[in-house]
VOSEDREN-41286 format. One line per 8 residues: number of its first residue (from 1); their letters; for each residue x negated, y negated, z negated of N, C-alpha, C, O, CB. Coordinates in steps of 0.001 Angstrom, whole numbers. Glycine has a CB too. Layout:
VOSEDREN-41286
NUM	a	X Y Z X Y Z X Y Z X Y Z X Y Z  ...
***
This chain:
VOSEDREN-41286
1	xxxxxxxx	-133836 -121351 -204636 -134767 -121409 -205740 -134980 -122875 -206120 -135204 -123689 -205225 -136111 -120719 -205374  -134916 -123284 -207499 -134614 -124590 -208205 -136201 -124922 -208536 -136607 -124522 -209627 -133469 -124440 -209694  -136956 -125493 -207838 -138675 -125607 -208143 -138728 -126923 -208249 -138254 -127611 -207345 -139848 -125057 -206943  -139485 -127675 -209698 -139510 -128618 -209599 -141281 -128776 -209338 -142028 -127806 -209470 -138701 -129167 -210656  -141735 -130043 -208983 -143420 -130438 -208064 -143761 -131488 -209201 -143161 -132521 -209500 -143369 -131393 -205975  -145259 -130743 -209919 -145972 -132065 -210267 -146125 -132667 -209262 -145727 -132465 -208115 -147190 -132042 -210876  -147401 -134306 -210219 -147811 -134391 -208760 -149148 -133980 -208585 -149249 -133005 -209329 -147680 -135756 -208192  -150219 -134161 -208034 -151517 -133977 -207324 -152543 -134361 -209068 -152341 -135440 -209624 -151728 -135409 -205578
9	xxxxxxxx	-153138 -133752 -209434 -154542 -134436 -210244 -155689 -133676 -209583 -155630 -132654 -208900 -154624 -134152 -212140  -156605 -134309 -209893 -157967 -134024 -209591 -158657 -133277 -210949 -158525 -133783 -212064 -158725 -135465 -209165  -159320 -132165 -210758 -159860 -131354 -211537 -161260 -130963 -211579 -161465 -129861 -211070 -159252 -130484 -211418  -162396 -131630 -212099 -163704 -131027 -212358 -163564 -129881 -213305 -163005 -129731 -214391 -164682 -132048 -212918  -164240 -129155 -212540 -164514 -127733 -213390 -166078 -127088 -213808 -167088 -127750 -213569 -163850 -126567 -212453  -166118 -126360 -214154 -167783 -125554 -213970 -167970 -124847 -212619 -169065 -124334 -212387 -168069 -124187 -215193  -166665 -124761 -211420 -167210 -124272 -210372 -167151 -125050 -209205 -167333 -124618 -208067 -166744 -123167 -210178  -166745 -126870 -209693 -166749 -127951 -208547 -165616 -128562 -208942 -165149 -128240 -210034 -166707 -127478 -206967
17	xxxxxxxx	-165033 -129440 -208233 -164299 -130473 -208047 -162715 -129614 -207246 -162929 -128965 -206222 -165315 -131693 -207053  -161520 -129671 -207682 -160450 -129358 -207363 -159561 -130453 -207405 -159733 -131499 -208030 -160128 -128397 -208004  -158222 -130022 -206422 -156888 -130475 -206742 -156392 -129686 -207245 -156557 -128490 -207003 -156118 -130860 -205907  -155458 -130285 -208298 -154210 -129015 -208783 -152838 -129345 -208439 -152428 -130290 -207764 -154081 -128754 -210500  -152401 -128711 -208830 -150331 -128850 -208895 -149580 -127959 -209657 -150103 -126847 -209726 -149466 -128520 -207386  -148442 -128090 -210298 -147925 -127215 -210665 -146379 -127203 -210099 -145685 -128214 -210199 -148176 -127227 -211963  -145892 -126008 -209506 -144557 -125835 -209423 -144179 -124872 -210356 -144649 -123740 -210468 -144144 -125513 -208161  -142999 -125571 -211247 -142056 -125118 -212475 -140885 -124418 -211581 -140381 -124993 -210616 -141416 -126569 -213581
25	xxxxxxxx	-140497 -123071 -212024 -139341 -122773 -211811 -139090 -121775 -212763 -139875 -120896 -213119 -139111 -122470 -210546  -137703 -122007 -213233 -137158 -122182 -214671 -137898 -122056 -215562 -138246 -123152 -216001 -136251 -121448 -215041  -138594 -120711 -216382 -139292 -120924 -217418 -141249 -120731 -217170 -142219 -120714 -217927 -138545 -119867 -218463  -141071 -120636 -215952 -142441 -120314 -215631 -143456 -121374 -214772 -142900 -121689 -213720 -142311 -119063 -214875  -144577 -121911 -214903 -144962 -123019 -214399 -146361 -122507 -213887 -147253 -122168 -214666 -144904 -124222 -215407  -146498 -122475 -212366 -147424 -122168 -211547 -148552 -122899 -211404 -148389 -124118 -211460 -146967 -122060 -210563  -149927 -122395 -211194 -150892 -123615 -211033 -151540 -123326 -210000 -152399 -122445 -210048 -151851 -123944 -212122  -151243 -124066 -208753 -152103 -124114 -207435 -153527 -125154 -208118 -153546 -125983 -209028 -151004 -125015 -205836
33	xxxxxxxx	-154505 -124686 -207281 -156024 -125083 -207417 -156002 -124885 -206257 -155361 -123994 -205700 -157151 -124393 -208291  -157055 -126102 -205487 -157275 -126167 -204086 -158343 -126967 -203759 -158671 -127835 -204568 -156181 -126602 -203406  -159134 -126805 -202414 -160336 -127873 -202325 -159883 -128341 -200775 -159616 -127711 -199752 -162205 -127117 -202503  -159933 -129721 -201111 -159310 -130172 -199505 -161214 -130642 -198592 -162328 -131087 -198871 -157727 -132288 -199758  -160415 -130130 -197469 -159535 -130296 -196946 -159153 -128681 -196905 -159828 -127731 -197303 -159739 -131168 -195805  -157811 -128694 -196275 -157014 -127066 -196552 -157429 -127102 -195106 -157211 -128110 -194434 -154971 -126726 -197114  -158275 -125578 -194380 -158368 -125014 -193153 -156976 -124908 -192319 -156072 -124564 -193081 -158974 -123710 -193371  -156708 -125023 -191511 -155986 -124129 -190475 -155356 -122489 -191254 -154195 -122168 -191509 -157314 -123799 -189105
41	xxxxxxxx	-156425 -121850 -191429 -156095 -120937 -191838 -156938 -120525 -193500 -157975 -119861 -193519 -156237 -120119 -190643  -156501 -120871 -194341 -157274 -121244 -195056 -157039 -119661 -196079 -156067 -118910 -196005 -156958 -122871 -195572  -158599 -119459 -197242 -158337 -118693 -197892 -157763 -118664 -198865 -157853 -119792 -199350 -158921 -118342 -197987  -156892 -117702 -199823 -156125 -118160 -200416 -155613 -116954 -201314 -154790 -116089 -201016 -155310 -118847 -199593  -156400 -117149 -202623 -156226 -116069 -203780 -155001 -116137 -204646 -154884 -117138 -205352 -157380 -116157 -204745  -153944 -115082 -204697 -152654 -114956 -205389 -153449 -114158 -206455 -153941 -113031 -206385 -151249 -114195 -204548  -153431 -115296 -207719 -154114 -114123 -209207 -152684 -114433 -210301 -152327 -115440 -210913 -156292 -114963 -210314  -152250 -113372 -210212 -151406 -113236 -211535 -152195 -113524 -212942 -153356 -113136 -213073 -150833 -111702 -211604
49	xxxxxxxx	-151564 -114170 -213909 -152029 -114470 -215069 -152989 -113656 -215779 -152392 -112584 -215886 -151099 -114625 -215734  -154182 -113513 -216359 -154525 -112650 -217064 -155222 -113396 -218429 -156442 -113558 -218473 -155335 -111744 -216227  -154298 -113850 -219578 -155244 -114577 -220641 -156614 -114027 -220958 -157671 -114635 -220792 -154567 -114613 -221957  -156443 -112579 -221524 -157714 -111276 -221999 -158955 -111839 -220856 -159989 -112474 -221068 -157052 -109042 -221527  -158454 -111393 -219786 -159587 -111391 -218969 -160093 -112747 -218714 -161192 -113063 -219170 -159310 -110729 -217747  -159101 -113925 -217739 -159054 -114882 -217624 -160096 -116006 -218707 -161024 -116705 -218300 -157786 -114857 -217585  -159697 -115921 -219865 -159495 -117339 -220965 -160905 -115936 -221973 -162035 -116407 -221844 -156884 -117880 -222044  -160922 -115337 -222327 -161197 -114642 -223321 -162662 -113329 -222735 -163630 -112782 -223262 -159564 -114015 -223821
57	xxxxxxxx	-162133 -113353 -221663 -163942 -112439 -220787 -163594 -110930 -221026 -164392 -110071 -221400 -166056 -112810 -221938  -162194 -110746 -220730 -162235 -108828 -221969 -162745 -108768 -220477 -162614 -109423 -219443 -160272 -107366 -222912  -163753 -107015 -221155 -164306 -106039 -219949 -162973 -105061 -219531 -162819 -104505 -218443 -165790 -104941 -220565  -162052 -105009 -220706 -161122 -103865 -219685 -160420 -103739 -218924 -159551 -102881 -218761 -160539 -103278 -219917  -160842 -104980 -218087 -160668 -105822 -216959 -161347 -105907 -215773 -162448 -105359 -215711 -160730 -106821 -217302  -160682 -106787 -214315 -161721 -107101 -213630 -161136 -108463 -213402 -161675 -109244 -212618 -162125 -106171 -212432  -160227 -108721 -213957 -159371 -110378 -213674 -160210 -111845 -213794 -160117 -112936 -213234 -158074 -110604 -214990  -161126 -111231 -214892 -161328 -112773 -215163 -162945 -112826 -213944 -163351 -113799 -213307 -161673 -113220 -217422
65	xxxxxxxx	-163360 -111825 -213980 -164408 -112026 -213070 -164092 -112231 -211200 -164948 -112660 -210427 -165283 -110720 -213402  -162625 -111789 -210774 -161860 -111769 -209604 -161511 -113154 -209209 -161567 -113480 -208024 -160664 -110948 -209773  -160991 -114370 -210559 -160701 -115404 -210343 -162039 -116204 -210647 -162003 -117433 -210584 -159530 -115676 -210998  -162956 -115696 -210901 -164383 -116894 -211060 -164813 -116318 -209342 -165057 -117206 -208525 -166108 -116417 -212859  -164868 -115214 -208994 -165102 -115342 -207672 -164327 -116262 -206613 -164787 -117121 -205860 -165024 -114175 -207310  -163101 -115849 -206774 -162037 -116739 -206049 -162765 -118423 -205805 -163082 -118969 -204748 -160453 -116792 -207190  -162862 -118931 -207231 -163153 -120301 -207571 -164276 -120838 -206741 -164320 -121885 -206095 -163480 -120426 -209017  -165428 -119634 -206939 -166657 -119609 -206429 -166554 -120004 -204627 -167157 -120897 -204031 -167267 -118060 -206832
73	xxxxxxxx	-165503 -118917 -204034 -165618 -119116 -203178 -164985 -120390 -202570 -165668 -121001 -201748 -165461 -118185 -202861  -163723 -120869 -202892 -162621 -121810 -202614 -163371 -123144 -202550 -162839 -124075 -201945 -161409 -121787 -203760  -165013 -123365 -203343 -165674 -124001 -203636 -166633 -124429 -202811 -166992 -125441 -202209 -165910 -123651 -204439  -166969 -123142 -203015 -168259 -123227 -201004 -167291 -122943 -199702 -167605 -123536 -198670 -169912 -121315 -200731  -166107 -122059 -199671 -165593 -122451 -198226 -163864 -123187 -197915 -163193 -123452 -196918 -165686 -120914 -197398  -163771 -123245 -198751 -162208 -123974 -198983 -161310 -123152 -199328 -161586 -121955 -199411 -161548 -124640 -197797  -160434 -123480 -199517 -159087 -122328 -199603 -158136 -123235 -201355 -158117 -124303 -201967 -160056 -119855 -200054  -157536 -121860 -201388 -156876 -122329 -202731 -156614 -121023 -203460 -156678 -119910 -202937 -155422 -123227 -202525
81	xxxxxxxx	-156238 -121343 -205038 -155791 -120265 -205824 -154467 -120441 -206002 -153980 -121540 -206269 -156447 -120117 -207052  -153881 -119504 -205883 -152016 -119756 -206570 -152399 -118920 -207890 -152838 -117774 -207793 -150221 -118765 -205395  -152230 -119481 -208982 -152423 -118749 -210475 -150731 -118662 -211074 -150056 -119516 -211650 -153627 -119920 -211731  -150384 -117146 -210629 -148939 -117000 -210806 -148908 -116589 -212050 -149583 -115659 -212491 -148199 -116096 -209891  -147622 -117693 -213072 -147312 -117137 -214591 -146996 -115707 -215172 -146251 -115615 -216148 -146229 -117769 -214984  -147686 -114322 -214446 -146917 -113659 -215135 -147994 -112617 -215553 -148576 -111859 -214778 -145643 -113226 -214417  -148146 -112686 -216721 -149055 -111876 -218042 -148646 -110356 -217554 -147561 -110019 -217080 -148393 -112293 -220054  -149995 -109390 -217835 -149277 -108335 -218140 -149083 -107338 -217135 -148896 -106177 -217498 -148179 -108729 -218559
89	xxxxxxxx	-149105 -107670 -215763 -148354 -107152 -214435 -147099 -107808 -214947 -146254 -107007 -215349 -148254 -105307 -214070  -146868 -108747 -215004 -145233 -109610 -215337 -144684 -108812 -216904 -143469 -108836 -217100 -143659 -109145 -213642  -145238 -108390 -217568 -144482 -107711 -218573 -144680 -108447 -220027 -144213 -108021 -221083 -144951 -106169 -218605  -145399 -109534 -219885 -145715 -110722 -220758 -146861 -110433 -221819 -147242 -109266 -221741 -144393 -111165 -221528  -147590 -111271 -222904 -148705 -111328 -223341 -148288 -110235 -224247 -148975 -109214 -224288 -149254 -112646 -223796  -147001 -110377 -225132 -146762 -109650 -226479 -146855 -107998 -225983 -147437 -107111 -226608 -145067 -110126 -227243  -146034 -107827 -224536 -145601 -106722 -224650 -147593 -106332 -223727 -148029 -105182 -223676 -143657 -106405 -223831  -148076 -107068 -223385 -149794 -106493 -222781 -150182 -105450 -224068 -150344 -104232 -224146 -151359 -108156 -222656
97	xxxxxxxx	-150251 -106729 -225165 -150914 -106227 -226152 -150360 -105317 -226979 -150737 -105347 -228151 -151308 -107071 -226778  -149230 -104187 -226528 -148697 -103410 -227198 -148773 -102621 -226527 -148270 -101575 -226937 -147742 -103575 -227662  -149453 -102578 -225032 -149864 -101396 -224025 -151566 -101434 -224234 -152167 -100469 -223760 -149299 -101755 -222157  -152159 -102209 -224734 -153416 -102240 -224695 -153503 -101223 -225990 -154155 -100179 -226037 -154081 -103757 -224719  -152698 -101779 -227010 -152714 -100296 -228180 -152603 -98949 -227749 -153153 -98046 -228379 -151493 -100253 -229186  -151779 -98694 -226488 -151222 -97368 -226415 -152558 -97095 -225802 -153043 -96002 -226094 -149721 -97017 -225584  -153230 -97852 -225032 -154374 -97687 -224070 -155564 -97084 -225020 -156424 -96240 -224769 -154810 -99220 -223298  -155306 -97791 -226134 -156695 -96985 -227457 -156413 -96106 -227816 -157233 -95757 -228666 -157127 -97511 -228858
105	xxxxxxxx	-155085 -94886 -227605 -154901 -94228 -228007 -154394 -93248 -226844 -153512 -92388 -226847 -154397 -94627 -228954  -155663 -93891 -225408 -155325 -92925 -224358 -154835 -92540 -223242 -155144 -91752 -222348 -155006 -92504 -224564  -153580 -93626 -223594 -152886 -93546 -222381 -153678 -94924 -221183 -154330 -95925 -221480 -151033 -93798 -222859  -153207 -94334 -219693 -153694 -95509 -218680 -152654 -96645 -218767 -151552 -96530 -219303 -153803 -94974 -217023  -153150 -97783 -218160 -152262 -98892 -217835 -150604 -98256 -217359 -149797 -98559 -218237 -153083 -99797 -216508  -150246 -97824 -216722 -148789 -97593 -216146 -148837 -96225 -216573 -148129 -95467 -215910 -148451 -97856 -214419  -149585 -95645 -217644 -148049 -94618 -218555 -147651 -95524 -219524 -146466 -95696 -219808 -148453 -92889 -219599  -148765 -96241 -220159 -148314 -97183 -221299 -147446 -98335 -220685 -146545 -98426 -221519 -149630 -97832 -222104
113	xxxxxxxx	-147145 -99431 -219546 -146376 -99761 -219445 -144955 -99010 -219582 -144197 -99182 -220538 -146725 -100210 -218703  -144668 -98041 -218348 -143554 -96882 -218467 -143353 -96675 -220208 -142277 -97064 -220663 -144193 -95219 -217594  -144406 -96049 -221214 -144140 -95409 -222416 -143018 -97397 -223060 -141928 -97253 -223614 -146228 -94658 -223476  -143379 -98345 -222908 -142704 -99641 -223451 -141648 -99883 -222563 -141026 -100943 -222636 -143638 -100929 -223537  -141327 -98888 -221598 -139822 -99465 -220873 -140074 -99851 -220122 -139038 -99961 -219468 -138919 -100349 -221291  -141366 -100486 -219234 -140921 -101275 -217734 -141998 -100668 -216299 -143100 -100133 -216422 -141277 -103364 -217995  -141549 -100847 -215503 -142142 -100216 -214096 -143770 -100372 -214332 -144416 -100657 -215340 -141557 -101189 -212516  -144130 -100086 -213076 -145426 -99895 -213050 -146081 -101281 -212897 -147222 -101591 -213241 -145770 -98931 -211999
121	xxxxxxxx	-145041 -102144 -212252 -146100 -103661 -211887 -144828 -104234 -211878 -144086 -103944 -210939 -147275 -103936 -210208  -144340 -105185 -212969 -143207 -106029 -212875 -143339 -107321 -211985 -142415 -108133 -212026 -142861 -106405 -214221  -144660 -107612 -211013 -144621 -108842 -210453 -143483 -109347 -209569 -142441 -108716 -209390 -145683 -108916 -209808  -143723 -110352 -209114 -143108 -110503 -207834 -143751 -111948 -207487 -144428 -112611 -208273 -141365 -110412 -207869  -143460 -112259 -206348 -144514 -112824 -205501 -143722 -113954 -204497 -144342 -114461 -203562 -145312 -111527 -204608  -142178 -114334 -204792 -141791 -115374 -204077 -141873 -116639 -203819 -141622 -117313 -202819 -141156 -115374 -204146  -142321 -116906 -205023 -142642 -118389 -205211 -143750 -118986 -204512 -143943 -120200 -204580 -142895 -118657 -206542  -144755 -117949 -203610 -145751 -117924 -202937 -145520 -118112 -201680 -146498 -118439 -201007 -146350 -116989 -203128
129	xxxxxxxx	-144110 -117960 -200941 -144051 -118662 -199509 -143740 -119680 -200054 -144377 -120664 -199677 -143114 -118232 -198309  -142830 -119878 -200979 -142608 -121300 -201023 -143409 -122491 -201893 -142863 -123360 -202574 -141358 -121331 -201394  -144706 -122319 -201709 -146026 -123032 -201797 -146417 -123314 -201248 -146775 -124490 -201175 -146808 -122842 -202089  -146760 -121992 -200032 -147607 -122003 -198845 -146500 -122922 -197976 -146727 -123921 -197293 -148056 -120318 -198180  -145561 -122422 -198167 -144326 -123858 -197033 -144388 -125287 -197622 -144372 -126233 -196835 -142155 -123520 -197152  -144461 -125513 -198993 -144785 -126719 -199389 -145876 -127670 -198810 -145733 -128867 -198560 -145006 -126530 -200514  -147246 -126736 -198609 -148167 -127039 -198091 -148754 -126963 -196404 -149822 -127222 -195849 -148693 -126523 -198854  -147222 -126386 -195912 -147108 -126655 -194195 -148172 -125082 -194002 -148475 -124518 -192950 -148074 -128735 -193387
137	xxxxxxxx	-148445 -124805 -195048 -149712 -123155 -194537 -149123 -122155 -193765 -148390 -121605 -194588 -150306 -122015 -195969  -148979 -121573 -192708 -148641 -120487 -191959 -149269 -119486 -191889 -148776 -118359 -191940 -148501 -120699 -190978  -150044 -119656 -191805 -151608 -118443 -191541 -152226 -118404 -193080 -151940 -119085 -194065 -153256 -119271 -190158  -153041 -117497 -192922 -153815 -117189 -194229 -154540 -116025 -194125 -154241 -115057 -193426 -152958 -117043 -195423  -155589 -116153 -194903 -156872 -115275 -195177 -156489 -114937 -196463 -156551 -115840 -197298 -158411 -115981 -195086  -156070 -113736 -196849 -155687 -113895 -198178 -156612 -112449 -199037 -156675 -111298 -198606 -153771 -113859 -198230  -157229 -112976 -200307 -157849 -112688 -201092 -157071 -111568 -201984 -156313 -111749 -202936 -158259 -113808 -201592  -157484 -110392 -201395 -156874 -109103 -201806 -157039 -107973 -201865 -157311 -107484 -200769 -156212 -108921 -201481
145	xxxxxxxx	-156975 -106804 -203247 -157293 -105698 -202702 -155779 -105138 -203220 -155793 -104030 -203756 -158804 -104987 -203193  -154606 -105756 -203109 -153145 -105394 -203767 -152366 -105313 -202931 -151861 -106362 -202530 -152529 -106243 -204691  -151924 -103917 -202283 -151413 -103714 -200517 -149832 -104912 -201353 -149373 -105827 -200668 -150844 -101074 -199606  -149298 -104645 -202736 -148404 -105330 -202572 -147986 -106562 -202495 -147002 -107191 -202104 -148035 -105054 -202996  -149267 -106777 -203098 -149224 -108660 -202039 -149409 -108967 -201048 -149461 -110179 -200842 -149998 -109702 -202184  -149621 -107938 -199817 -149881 -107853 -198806 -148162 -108135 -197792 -147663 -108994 -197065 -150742 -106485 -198822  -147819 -106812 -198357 -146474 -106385 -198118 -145321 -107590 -198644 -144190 -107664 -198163 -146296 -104918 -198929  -145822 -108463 -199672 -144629 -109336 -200396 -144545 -110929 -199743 -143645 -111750 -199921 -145002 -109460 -202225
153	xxxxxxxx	-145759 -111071 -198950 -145651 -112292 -198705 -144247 -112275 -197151 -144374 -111457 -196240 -147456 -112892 -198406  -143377 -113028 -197165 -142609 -113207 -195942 -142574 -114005 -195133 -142208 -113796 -193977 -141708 -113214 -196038  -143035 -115316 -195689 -142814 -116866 -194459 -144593 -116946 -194282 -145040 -118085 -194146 -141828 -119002 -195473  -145259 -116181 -194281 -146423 -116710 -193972 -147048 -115727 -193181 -146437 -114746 -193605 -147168 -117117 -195084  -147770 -115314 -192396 -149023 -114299 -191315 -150813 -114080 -192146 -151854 -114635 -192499 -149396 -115575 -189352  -150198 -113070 -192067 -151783 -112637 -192743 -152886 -112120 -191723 -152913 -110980 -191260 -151626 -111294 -193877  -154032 -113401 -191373 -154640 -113279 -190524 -155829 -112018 -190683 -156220 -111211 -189840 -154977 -114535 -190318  -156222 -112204 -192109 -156947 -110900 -192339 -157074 -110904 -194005 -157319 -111974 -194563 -158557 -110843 -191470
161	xxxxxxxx	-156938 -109931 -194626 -157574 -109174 -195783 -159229 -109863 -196597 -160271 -109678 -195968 -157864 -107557 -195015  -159261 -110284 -197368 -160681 -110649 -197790 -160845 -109796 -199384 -160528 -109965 -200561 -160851 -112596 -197908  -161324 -109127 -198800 -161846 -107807 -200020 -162387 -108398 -201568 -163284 -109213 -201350 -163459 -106824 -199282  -162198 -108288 -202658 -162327 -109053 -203676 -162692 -107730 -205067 -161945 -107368 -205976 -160799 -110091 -203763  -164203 -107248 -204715 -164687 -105919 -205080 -165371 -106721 -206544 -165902 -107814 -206345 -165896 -104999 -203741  -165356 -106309 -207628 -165790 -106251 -208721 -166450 -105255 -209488 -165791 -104454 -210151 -165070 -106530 -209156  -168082 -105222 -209452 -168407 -104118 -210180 -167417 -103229 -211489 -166525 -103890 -212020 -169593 -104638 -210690  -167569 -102146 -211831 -166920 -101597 -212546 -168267 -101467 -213970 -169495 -101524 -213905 -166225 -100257 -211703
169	xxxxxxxx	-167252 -101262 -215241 -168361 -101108 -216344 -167372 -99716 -217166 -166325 -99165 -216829 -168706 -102939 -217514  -168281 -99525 -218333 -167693 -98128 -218967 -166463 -98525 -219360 -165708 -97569 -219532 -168491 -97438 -220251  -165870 -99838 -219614 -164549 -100520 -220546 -163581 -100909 -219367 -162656 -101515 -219908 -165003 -102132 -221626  -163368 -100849 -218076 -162819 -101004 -216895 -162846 -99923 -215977 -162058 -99818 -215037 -163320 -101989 -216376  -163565 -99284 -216190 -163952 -97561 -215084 -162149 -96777 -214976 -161453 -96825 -213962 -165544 -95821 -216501  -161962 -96469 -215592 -160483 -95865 -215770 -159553 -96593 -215360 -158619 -96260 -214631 -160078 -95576 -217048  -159836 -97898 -215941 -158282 -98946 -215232 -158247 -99083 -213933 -157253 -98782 -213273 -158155 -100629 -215634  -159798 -99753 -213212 -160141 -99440 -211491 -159727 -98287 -210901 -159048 -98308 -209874 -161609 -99352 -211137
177	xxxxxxxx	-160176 -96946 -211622 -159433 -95980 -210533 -157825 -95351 -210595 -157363 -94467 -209873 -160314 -94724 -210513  -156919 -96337 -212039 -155588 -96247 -211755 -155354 -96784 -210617 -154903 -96183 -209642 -154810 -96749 -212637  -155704 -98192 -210680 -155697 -99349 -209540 -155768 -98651 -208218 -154836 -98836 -207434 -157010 -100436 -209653  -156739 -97889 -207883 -156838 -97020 -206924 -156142 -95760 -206532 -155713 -95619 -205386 -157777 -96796 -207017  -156044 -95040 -207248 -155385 -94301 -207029 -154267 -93996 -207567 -154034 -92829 -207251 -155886 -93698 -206979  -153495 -94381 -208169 -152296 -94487 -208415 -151210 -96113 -207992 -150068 -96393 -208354 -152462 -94121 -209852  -152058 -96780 -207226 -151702 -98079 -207633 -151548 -98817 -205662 -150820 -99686 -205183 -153250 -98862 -208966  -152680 -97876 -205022 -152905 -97969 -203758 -153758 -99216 -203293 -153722 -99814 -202217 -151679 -97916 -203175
185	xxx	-154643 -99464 -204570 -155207 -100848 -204555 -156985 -100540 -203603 -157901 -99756 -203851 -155337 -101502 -206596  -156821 -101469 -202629 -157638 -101521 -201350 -159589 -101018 -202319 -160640 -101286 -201737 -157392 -103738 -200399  -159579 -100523 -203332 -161002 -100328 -203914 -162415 -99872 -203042 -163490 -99751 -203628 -160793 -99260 -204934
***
């Protein structure tokens, strides 16, 4: 894998003081957020992209409120975020917002992905040992209720699970219990 390394800036935010980094590989450019010093075993939230939720506050979501927790916590007890480029469950912004249509007209998250052609969760999750190896991390507390990020990480030991529960509202109720029950997500 061809990864090229910013280097280190320092980042004030509204939830404290960070380092960042970005590792580029080919068209996609990753943004680690971190508060040093990094633990031994430090915590450590894998959030796939979500603009809607993320940048914009949508409720038919729980993303953007998952990564202000993350922040929250990484803040008061250390750890880091890996903010992986891929919109969508990996299926990108254009094609989100052409499942979010099918979604007003009914269908859940993964028939409307499936109804546009692609699997249920196009992620993938490699570029995440080779971060955590960048950064010498072996161990980890990792910030999750997604058995498949559980299952995807390989060069690293998952010391324990840190549950990352988000109230549900009437505009997210349905997407949470795909997540759950169709999805096998730790709810």
């Amino acid at each position: 894998m061809n990864i090229e390394i910013s280097k280190t800036a320092n980042l004030p935010s509204r939830f404290g003081d960070f380092k960042i980094k970005v590792f580029k590989v080919q068209d996609k450019e990753h943004l680690v957020v971190y508060k040093e010093p990094l633990d031994e075993i430090p915590i450590v939230r894998v959030h796939s992209e979500c603009l809607t939720g993320d940048a914009m506050g949508s409720l038919k979501c729980d993303c953007g409120e998952q990564l202000d927790f993350a922040l929250k916590t990484i803040q008061k007890d250390g750890g880091m975020v890996i903010y992986l480029r891929q919109e969508g469950r990996g299926i990108g912004l254009f094609n989100k917002v052409n499942a979010y249509h099918l979604q007003d007209f009914g269908h859940d998250t993964i028939t409307a992905n499936k109804l546009l052609g692609f699997k249920d969760d196009c992620r993938t999750y490699e570029i995440v040992d080779e971060i955590l190896e960048y950064y010498g991390i072996k161990k980890i507390n990792l910030m999750t209720n997604n058995p498949l990020k559980l299952n995807s990480l390989k060069n690293v030991i998952i010391e324990k699970r840190v549950p990352i529960i988000m109230n549900s509202c009437q505009y997210n109720y349905e997407y949470l219990e795909v997540k759950k029950e169709q999805m096998g997500h730790l709810l």
